[in-house]
C-alpha positions as CSV (number, residue, x, y, z in Angstrom):
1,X,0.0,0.0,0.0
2,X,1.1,3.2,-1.3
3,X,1.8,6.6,1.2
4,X,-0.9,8.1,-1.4
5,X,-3.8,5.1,-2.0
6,X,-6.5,5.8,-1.6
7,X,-9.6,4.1,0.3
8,X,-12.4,3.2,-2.1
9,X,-15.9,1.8,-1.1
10,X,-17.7,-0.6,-4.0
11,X,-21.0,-1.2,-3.9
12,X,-22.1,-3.6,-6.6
13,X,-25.8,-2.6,-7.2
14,X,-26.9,-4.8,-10.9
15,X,-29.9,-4.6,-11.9
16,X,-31.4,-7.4,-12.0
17,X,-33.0,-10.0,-9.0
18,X,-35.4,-12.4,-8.8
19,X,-36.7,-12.1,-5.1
20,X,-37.1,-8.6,-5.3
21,X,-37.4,-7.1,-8.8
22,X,-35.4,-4.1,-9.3
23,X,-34.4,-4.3,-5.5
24,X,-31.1,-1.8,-5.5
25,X,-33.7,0.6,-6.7
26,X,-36.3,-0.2,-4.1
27,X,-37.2,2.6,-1.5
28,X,-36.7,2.0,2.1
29,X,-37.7,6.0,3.9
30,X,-38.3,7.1,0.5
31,X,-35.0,7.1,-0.8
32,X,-33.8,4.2,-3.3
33,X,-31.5,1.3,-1.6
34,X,-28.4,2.1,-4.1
35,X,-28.6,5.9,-3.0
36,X,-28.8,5.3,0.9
37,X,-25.4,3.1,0.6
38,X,-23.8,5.9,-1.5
39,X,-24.8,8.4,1.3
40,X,-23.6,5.7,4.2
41,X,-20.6,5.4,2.7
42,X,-19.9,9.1,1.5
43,X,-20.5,9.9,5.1
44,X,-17.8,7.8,6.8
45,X,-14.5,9.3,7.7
46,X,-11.7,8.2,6.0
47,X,-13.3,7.2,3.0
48,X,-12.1,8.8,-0.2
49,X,-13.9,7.6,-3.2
50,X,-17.3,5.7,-3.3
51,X,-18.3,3.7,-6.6
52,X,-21.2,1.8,-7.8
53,X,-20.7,-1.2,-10.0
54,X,-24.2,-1.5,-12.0
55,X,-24.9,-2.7,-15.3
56,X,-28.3,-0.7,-15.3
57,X,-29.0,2.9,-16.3
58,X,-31.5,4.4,-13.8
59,X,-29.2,2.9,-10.4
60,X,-26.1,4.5,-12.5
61,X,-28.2,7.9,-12.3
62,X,-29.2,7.5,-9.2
63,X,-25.6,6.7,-7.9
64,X,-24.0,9.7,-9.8
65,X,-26.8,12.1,-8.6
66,X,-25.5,10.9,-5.0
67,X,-22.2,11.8,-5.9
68,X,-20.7,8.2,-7.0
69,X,-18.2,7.5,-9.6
70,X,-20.4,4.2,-11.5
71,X,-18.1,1.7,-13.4
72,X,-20.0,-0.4,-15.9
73,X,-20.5,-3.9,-15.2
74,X,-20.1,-6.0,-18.3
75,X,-22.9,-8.4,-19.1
76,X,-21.3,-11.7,-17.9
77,X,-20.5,-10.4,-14.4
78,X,-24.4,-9.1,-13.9
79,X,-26.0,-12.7,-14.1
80,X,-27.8,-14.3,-11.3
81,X,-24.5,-16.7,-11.0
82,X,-22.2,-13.6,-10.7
83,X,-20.2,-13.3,-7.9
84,X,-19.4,-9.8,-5.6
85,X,-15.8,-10.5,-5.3
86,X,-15.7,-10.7,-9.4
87,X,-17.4,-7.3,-9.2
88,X,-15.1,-5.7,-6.8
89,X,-12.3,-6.9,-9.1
90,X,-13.5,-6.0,-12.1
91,X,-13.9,-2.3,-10.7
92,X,-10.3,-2.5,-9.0
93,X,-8.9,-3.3,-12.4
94,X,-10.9,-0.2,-13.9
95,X,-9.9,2.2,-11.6
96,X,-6.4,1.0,-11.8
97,X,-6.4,1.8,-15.6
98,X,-7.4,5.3,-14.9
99,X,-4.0,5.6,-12.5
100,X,-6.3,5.5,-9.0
101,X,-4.3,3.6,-6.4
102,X,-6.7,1.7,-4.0
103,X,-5.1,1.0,-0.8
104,X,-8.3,0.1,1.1
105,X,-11.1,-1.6,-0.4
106,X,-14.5,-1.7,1.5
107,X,-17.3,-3.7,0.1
108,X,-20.9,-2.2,0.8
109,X,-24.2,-3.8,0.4
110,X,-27.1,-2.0,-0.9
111,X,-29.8,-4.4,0.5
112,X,-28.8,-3.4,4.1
113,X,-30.4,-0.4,4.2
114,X,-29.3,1.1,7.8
115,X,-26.1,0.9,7.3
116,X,-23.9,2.9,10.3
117,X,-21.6,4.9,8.4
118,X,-19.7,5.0,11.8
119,X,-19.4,1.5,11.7
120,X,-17.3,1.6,8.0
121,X,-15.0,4.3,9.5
122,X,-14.1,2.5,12.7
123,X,-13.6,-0.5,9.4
124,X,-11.3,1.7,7.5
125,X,-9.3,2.6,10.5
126,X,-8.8,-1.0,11.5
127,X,-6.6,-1.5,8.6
128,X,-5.2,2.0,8.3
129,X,-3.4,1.4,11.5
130,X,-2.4,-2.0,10.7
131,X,-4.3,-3.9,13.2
132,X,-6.0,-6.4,10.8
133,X,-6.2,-7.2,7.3
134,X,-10.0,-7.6,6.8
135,X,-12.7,-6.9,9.1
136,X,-16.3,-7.3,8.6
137,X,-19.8,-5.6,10.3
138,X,-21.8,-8.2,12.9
139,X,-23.9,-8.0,15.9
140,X,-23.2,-9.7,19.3
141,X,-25.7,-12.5,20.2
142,X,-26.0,-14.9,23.1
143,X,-28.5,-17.1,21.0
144,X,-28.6,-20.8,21.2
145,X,-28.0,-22.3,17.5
146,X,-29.5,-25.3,16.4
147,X,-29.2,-27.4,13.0
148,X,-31.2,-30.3,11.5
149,X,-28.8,-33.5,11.2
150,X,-29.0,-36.2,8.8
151,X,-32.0,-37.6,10.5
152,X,-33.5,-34.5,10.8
153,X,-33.1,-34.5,14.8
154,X,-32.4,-31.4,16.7
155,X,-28.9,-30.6,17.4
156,X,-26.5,-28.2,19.8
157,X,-24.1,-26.3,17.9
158,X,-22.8,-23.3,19.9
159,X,-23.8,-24.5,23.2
160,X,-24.4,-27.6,25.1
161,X,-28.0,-28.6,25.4
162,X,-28.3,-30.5,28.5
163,X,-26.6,-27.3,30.6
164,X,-29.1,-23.9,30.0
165,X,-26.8,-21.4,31.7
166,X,-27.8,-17.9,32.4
167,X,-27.2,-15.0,29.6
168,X,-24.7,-13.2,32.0
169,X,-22.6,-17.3,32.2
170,X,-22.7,-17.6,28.7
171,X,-20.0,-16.8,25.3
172,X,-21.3,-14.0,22.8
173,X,-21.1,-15.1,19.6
174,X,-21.0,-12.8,16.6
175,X,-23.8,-12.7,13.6
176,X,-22.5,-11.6,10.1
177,X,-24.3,-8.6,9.3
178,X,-23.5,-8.6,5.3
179,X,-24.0,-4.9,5.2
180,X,-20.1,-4.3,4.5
181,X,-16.2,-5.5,5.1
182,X,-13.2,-3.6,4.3
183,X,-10.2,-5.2,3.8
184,X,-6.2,-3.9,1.9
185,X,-6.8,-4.2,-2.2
186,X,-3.5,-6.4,-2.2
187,X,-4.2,-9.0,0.0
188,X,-8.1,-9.5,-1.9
189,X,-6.3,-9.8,-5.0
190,X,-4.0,-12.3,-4.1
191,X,-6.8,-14.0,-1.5
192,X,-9.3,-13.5,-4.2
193,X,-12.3,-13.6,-1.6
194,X,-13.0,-10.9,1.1
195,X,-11.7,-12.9,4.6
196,X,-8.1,-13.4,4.7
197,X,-5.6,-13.0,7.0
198,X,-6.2,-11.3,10.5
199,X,-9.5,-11.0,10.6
200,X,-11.1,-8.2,12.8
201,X,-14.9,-7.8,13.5
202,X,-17.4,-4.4,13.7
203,X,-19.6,-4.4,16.3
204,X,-22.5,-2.6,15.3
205,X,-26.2,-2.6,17.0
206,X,-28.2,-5.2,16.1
207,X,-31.1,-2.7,14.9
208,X,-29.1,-2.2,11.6
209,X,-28.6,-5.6,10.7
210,X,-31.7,-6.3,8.7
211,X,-30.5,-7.2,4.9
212,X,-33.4,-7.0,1.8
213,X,-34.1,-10.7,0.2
214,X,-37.7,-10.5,-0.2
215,X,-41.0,-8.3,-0.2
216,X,-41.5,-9.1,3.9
217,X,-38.1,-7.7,4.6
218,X,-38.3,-4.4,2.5
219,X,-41.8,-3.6,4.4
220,X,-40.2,-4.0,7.8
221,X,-37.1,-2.0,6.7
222,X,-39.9,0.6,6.0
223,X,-41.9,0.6,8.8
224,X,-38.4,0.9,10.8
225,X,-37.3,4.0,8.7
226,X,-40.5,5.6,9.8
227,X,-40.4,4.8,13.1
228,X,-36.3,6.0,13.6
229,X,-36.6,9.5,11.3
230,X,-37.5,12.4,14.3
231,X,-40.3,13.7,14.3
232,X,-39.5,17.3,14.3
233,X,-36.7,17.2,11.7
234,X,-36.6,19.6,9.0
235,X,-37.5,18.9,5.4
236,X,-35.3,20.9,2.8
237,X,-37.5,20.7,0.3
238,X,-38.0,23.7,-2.4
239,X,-41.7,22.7,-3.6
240,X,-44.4,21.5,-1.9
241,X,-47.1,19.1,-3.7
242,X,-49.8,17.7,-2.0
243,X,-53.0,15.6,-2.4
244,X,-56.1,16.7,-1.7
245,X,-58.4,14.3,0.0
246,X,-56.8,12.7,2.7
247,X,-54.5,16.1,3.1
248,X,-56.2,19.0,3.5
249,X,-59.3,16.9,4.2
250,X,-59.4,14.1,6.8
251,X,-60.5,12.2,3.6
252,X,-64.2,12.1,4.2
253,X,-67.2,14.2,2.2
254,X,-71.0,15.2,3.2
255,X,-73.5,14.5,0.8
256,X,-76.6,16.6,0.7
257,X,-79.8,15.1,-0.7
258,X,-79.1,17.0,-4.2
259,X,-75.8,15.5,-4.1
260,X,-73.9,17.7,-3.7
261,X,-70.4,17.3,-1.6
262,X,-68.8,19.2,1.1
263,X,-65.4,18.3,3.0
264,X,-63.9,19.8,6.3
265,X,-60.8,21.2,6.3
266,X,-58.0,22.8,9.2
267,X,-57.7,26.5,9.3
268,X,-54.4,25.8,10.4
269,X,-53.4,24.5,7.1
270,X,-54.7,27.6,5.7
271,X,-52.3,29.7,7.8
272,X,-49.5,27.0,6.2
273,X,-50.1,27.8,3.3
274,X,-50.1,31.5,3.5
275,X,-46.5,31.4,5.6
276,X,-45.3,29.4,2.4
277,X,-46.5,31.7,0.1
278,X,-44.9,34.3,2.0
279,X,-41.7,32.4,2.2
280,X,-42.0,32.4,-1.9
281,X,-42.2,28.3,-2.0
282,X,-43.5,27.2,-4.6
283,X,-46.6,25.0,-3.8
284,X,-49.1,22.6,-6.0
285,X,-52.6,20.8,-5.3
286,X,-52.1,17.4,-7.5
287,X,-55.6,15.6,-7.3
288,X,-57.3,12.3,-8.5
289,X,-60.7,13.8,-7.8
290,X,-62.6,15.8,-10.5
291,X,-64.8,18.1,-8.3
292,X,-65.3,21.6,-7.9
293,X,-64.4,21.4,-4.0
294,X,-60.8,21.0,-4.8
295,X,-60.7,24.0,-7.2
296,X,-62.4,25.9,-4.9
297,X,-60.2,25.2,-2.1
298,X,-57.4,25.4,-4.0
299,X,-58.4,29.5,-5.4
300,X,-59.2,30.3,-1.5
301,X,-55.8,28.9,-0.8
302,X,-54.5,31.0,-4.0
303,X,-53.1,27.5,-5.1
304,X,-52.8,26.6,-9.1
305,X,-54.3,23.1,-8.8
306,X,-54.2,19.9,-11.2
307,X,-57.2,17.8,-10.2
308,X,-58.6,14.9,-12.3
309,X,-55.2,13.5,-13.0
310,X,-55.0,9.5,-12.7
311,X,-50.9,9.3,-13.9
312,X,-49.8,11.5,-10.7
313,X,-45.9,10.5,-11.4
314,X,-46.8,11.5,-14.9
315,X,-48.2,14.8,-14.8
316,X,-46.1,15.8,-11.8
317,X,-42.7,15.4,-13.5
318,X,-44.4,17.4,-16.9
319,X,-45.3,20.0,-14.4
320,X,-41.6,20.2,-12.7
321,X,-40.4,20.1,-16.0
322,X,-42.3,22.8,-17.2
323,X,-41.4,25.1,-14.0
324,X,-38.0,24.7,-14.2
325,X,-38.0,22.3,-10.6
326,X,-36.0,19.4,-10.2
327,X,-38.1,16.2,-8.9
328,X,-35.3,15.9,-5.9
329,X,-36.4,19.3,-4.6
330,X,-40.1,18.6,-4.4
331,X,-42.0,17.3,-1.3
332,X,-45.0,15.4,-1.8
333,X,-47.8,14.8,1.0
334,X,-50.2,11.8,0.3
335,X,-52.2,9.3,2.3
336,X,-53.3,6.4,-0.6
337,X,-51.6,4.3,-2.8
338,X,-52.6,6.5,-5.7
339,X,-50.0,8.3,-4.1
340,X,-47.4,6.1,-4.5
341,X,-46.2,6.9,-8.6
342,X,-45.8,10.4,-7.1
343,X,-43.6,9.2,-4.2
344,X,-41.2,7.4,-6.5
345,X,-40.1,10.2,-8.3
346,X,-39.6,12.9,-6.0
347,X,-37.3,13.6,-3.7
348,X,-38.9,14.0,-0.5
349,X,-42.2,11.5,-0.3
350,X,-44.0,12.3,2.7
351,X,-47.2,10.6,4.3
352,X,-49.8,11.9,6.7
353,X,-50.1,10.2,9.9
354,X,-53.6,8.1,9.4
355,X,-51.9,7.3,5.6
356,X,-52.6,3.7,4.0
357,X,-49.4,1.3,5.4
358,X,-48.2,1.1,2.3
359,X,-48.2,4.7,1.9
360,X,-46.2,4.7,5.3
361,X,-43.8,2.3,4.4
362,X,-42.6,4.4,0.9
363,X,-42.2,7.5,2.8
364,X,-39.2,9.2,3.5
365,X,-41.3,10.7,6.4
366,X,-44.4,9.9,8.0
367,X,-45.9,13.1,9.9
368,X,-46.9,13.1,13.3
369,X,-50.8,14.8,11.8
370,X,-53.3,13.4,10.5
371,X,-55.3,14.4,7.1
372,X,-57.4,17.9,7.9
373,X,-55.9,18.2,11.0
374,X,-52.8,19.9,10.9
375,X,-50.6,17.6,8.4
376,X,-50.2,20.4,5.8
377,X,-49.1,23.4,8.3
378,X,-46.8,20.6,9.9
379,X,-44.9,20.2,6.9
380,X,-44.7,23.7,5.9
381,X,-43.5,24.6,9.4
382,X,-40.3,21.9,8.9
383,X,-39.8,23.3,5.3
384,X,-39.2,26.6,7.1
385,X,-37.5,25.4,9.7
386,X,-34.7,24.3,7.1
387,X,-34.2,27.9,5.8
């Protein structure tokens, strides 16, 4: 290792999977799997240079927008048979041709999505100071393991099972993580695989060691990144888009005999708005629902609205387009799964507190108001709160 190398995080993001389709790109807190480990890793000290390894065009977008350098993974290293290591090697011997000496390789995984970006620093400095040669993230656990043997009986395998001692009498074990492993670029070329060695571990909490191989997995991570972002934090959003119904309404109507509707809506949200316009933020009613309540609302409120609109990802990204806005700067407030188009391609998806669970789980933030009851002026008030 060269005075000058350089530590290098690879995260090798293809596009392809068959338990979860398009999984790198899935969103865990509203923000796609692929971009969260870019961020993890940009965010770690003593890390110099982050790269995704992708053969697919919207996760190399995604990872340069981050801030990534992508190298392009060639066809027969992006099959479902395709190793990691061949990855990491392949991008070693690309950055090597463009004169970049890697010192320090760490290996990320985009399906862990809470990944401690303390964790890969106290990695990198591991084998900056020479104390191991690979080191890898895990969990301390005083769980009793079990396997099936040939007969399919029950048996022991850290512990013995006539003697049940006490947590406090017993060995920790430690519970590969997956999430990353750092390890010197020399030593995985000539090991060719990522433990080799002294081998060191990284303890980190056990809360952030939930890895994405199916659909069950990627709604928990959700529901977890709802529960851990604060409530209070600011959103640094430029726009603001919201539903209607479900919004500024808690997402019921009266119907008079004539049949004609009427919905009740916060005075508090009206204040909201007005600080926003004040503020000069940009601001948008984007609704499913064809009825003159919405446009209505939306010229007390001295809103433009879009109402009747069944493509919301659609005819919000023509409308951003067509105001000059970037879909990263945009928050967008819903509460139904007709939400959800609109959530994937903005940059700050946002659900009301009594929003559908799936709703929940795509958010980047869940508020804590409900629908007509405060949800819009919250979010306005944590928009401002970032200026």
């Amino acid at each position: 290792m060269t005075e000058n190398a350089l530590t290098v995080a690879i995260i090798p993001a293809r596009g392809g999977s068959k338990g979860v389709p398009g999984k790198n790109l899935r969103r865990v807190g509203g923000i796609p799997l692929v971009e969260r480990a870019v961020r993890a890793c940009a965010a770690a000290d003593g890390v110099d240079l982050v790269v995704v390894s992708t053969d697919d065009a919207e996760i190399t977008r995604i990872a340069e927008a981050a801030g990534a350098r992508v190298v392009a993974r060639p066809a027969e290293l992006s099959g479902d048979t395709a190793t990691s290591e061949s990855a990491l090697l392949h991008s070693l011997d690309v950055l090597a041709a463009d004169g970049v000496d890697v010192g320090t390789v760490v290996f990320v995984q985009a399906t862990s999505p809470f990944i401690p970006s303390e964790g890969i620093a106290e990695a990198v400095a591991h084998i900056a100071a020479d104390r191991f040669d690979s080191v890898f993230s895990a969990f301390e656990t005083y769980g009793f393991l079990w396997r099936r043997d040939a007969d399919q009986h029950a048996a022991a395998i850290n512990h013995d099972s006539s003697h049940r001692p006490r947590r406090q009498d017993r060995e920790p074990h430690y519970l590969e993580t997956g999430a990353f492993y750092a390890f010197t670029a020399d030593g995985f070329r000539a090991a060719g695989h990522r433990f080799f060695g002294r081998i060191g571990i990284v303890e980190v909490p056990e809360a952030s060691a939930i890895e994405i191989d199916d659909e069950h997995q990627l709604a928990v991570a959700g529901a977890l990144a709802a529960l851990g972002a604060p409530a209070d934090a600011p959103i640094p959003a430029s726009v603001l888009v919201t539903d209607f119904d479900g919004v500024h309404t808690d997402d019921t109507a009266t119907v008079d005999t004539d049949g004609r509707e009427s919905v009740r809506v916060s005075r508090e949200d009206g204040m909201g708005v007005s600080l926003l316009r004040r503020a000069g933020i940009p601001m948008l009613i984007l609704s499913t629902e064809l009825n003159p309540v919405v446009a209505r609302r939306a010229e007390k409120l001295q809103l433009p609205v879009l109402h009747g609109i069944d493509d919301k990802a659609a005819a919000l990204t023509a409308w951003a387009a067509e105001n000059g806005v970037a879909l990263a700067d945009i928050a967008y407030v819903g509460n139904d799964v007709n939400d959800l188009g609109a959530f994937g391609v903005v940059g700050w998806p946002i659900a009301v507190a009594d929003a559908h669970p799936a709703v929940k789980a795509a958010a980047r933030i869940v508020l804590t108001r409900r629908g007509g009851d405060g949800a819009v002026r919250e979010v306005v008030e944590r928009m401002l709160a970032s200026r």
